[in-house]
C-alpha positions in Angstrom: 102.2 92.5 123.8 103.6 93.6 120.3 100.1 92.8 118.3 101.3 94.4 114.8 104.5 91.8 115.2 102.0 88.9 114.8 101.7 88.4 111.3 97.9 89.6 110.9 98.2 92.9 109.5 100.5 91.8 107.2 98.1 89.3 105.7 96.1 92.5 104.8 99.4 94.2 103.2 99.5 90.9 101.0 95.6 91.6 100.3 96.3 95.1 98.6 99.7 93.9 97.1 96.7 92.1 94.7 94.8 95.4 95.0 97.6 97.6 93.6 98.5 95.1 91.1 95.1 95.5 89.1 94.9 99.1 89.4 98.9 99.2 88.3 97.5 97.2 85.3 94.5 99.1 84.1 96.5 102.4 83.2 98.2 100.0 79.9 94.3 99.9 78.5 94.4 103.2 78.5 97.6 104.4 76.8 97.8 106.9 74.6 97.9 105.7 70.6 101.2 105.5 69.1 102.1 108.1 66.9 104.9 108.3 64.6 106.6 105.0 65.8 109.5 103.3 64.1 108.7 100.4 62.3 108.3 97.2 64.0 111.0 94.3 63.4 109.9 91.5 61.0 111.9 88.7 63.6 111.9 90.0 67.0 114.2 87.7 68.6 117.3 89.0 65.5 118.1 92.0 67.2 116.4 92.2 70.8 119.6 95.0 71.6 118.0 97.5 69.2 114.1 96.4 69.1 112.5 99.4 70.4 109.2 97.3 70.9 111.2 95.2 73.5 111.1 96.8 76.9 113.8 93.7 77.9 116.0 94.7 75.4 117.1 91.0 75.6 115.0 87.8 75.0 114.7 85.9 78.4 116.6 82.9 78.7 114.1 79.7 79.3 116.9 78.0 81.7 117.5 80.6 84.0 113.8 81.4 84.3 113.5 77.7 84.5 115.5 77.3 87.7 115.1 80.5 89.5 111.4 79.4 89.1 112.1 75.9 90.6 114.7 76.7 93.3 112.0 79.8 94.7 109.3 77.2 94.5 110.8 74.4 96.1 111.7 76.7 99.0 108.0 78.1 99.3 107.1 74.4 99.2 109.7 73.3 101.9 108.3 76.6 104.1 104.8 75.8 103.6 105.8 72.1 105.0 107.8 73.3 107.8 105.1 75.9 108.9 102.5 73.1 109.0 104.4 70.9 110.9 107.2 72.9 112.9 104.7 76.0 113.3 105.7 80.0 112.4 103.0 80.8 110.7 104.0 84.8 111.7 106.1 83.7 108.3 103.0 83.8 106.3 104.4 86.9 104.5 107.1 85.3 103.1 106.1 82.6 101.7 103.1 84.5 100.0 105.8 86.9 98.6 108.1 83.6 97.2 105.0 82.3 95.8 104.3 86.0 93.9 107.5 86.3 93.3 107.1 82.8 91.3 104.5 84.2 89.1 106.9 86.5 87.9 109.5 84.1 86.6 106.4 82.3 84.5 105.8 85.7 83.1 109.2 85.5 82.3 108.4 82.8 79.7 105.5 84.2 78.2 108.3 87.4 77.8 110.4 84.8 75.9 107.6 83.6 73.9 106.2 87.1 73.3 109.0 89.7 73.9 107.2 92.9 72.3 104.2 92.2 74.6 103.9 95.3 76.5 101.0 93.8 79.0 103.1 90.9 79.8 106.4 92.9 80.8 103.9 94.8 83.0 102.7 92.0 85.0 106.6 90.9 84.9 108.4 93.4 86.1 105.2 94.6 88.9 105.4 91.0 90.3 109.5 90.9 90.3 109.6 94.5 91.7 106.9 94.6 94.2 107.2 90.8 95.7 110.1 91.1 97.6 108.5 93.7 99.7 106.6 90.8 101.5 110.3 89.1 102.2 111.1 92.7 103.6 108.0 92.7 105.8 109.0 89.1 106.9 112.4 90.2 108.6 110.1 93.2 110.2 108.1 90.4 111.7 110.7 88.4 112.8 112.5 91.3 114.8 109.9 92.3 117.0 108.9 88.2 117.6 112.9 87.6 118.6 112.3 90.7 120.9 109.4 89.5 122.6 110.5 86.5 122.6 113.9 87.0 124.2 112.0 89.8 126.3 114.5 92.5 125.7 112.2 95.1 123.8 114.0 97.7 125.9 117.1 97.3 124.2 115.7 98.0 120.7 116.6 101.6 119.4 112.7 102.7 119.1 109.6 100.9 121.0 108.3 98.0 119.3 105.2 99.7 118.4 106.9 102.0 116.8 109.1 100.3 115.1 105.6 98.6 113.8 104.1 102.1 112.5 106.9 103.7 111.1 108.5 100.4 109.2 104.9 98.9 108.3 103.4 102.1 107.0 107.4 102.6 105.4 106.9 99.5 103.3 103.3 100.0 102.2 104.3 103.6 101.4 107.3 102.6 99.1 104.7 99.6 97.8 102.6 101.9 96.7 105.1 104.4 95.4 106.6 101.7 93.3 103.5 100.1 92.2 101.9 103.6 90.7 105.7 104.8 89.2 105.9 101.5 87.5 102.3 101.4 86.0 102.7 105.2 84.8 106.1 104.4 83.7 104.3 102.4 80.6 102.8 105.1 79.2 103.7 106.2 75.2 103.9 109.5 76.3 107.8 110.0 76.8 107.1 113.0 79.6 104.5 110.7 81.3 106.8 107.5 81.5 109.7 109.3 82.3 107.8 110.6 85.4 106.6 107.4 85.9 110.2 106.2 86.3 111.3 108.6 88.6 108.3 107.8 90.9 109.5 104.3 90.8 113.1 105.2 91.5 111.9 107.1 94.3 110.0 104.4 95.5 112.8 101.9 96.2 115.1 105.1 97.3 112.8 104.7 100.0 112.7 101.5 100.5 116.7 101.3 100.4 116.5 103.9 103.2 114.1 102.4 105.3 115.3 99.1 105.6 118.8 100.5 105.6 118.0 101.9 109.0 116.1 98.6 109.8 119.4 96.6 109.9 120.9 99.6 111.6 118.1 99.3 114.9 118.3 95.4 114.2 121.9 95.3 114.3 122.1 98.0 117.2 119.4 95.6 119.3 122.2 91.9 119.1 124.8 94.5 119.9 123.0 95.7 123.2 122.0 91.9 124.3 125.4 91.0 123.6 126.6 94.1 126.4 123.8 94.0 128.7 122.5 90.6 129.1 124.6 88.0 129.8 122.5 86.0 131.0 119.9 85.7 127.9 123.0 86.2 125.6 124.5 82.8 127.1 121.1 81.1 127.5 120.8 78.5 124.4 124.8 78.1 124.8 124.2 73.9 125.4 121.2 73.5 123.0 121.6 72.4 119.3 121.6 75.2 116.9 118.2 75.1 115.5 117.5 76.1 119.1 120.0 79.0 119.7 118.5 82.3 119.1 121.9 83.7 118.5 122.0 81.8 115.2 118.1 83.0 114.0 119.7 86.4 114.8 122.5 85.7 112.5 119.9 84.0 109.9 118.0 87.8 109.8 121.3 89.5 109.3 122.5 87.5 105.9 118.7 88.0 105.0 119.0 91.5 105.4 122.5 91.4 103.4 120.6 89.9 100.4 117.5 92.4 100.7 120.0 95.3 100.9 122.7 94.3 98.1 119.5 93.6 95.9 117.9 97.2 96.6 121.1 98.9 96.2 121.0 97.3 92.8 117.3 97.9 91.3 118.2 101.7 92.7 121.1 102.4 90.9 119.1 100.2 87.8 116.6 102.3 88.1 118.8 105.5 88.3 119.9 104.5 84.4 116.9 104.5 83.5 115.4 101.5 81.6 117.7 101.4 78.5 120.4 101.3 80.9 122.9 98.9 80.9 121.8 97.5 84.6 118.3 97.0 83.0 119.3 95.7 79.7 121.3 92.8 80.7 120.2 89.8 82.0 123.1 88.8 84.0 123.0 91.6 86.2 119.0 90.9 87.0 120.1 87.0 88.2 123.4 88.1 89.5 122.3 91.0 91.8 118.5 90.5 92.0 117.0 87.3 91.9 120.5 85.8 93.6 120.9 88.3 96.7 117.0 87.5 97.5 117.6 83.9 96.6 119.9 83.9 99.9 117.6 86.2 101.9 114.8 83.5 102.0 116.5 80.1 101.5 118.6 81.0 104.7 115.3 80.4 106.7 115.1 76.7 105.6 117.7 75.2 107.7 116.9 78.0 110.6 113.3 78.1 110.1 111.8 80.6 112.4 109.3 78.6 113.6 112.2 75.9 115.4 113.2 79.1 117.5 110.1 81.4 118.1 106.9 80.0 119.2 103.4 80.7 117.6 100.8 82.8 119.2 99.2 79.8 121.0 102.3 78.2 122.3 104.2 81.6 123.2 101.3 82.1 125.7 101.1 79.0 127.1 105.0 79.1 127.5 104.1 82.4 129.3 101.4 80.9 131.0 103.6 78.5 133.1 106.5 80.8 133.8 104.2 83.1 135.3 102.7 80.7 137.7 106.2 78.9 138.1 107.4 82.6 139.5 104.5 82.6 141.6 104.4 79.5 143.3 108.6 80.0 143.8 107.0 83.1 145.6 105.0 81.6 148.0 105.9 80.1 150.9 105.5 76.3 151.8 103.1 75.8 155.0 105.5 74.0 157.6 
């Protein structure tokens, strides 16, 4: 039994994502008083560039926001659906994080509306930031259920349950880390938000790291299935491919591509510093953010989990009847 693979303590991880969120907030109500600040433009939206009351730096185009909005929501819808109806609810995760990460993109508007709005680029950017750490704890999920499910846990670099503790406690670490460097980074004292910034950057260094080595043991695990069981490698060979395991596996690794090109970018980003030219322009933020995680989740509509891995109840009836298949193969017929 993996128990932490199940998708409950997860649920709790989305529970204090909420948590953190509120406490990241109140720190902007308590701000130091500017002093000796430039004067504030009479027409914010002439020169966003140069506006030093814009944390954007840019105005936030309405279309993009518009459609990244509707093509993340559509595919949290179209989860939701399959998850009632296919099952996979060890998916929860995800689709809690897509709906987060939603909330972000309508902050996005009020942004356009109100681009100087210091409490709404907060709630922005800690909704945009810390969201796609539920996609990240989805993939963790979904490698110890293809283990269990495929019963190879032997072949996976570290035990399951550690792979539980140390990428679980990994992700609410660098959550955390973020989440506290992003709601200090705020602050209108320049030593205080520059701190705050570095805490951040450390933060998704982490991260990086973390699931960098993830996709490392995930990658490592195919690999030694591939070599060393034949048998279970080969087993789905004559079923359609919402069925074959091998093509899940292959689902997780161009989710893991998008997770990874998209830390690698808010890490370098974040690196600048936020009147960088990674942070300042939108294009990049579409183009190497919301994109690469755009891929990492919409891969799981046409190979939702849930076709391939069981839920709890199922996986244990499933078990349920090999076990007493093997044991009445074992004993012998009376003559």
């Amino acid at each position: 039994m993996i128990p932490a693979f199940l998708g409950g303590r997860y649920k709790h991880v989305e529970v204090l994502s909420i948590i953190l969120f509120a406490l990241a907030l109140a720190p902007s109500g308590f701000a130091a008083p500017e002093t000796d600040s430039p004067p504030r433009p009479a027409d914010p939206y002439a020169d966003p560039a140069n506006d030093p009351y814009n944390p954007l730096r840019y105005i936030p185009s309405n279309v993009l926001t518009a459609l990244a909005l509707v093509l993340y929501l559509l595919i949290a819808l179209t989860q939701m659906f399959m998850m009632w109806k296919i099952g996979g609810k060890y998916m929860t995760t995800l689709v809690i994080a897509e709906c987060a990460f939603c909330i972000g993109f309508g902050f996005r508007f009020a942004l356009h509306s109100n681009p100087e709005s210091k409490g709404i680029y907060i709630a922005e950017y800690l909704f945009i930031i810390l969201s796609p750490c539920g996609f990240i704890a989805a993939d963790y999920v979904l490698l110890g259920r293809l283990s269990r499910w495929l019963n190879c846990d032997s072949h996976l670099l570290i035990t399951p349950r550690r792979i539980t503790l140390v990428f679980v406690l990994s992700d609410v670490v660098t959550f955390l880390v973020q989440a506290a460097g992003g709601a200090i980074s705020i602050s209108n004292n320049v030593d205080t938000a520059k701190f705050g910034s570095h805490l951040a950057l450390a933060g998704l260094a982490l991260q990086l790291a973390s699931f960098v080595f993830f996709t490392l043991v995930f990658t490592l695990f195919v690999f030694r299935v591939y070599k060393h069981e034949h048998r279970i490698w080969t087993r789905d060979s004559g079923k359609p491919i919402h069925q074959d395991w091998r093509i899940l596996a292959c689902a997780l690794l161009i989710s893991c591509v998008g997770i990874l090109v998209r830390s690698t970018y808010r890490t370098i980003e974040l690196s600048q510093g936020y009147l960088g030219s990674l942070s300042t322009t939108e294009g990049f933020f579409y183009g190497l953010d919301t994109l690469p995680l755009f891929v990492a989740v919409v891969v799981y509509v046409p190979f939702w989990p849930g076709r391939f891995i069981a839920d709890d109840g199922e996986m244990k009836r499933l078990e349920s009847v090999e076990s007493n298949t093997k044991y009445m193969n074992m004993v012998p017929l009376n003559p």
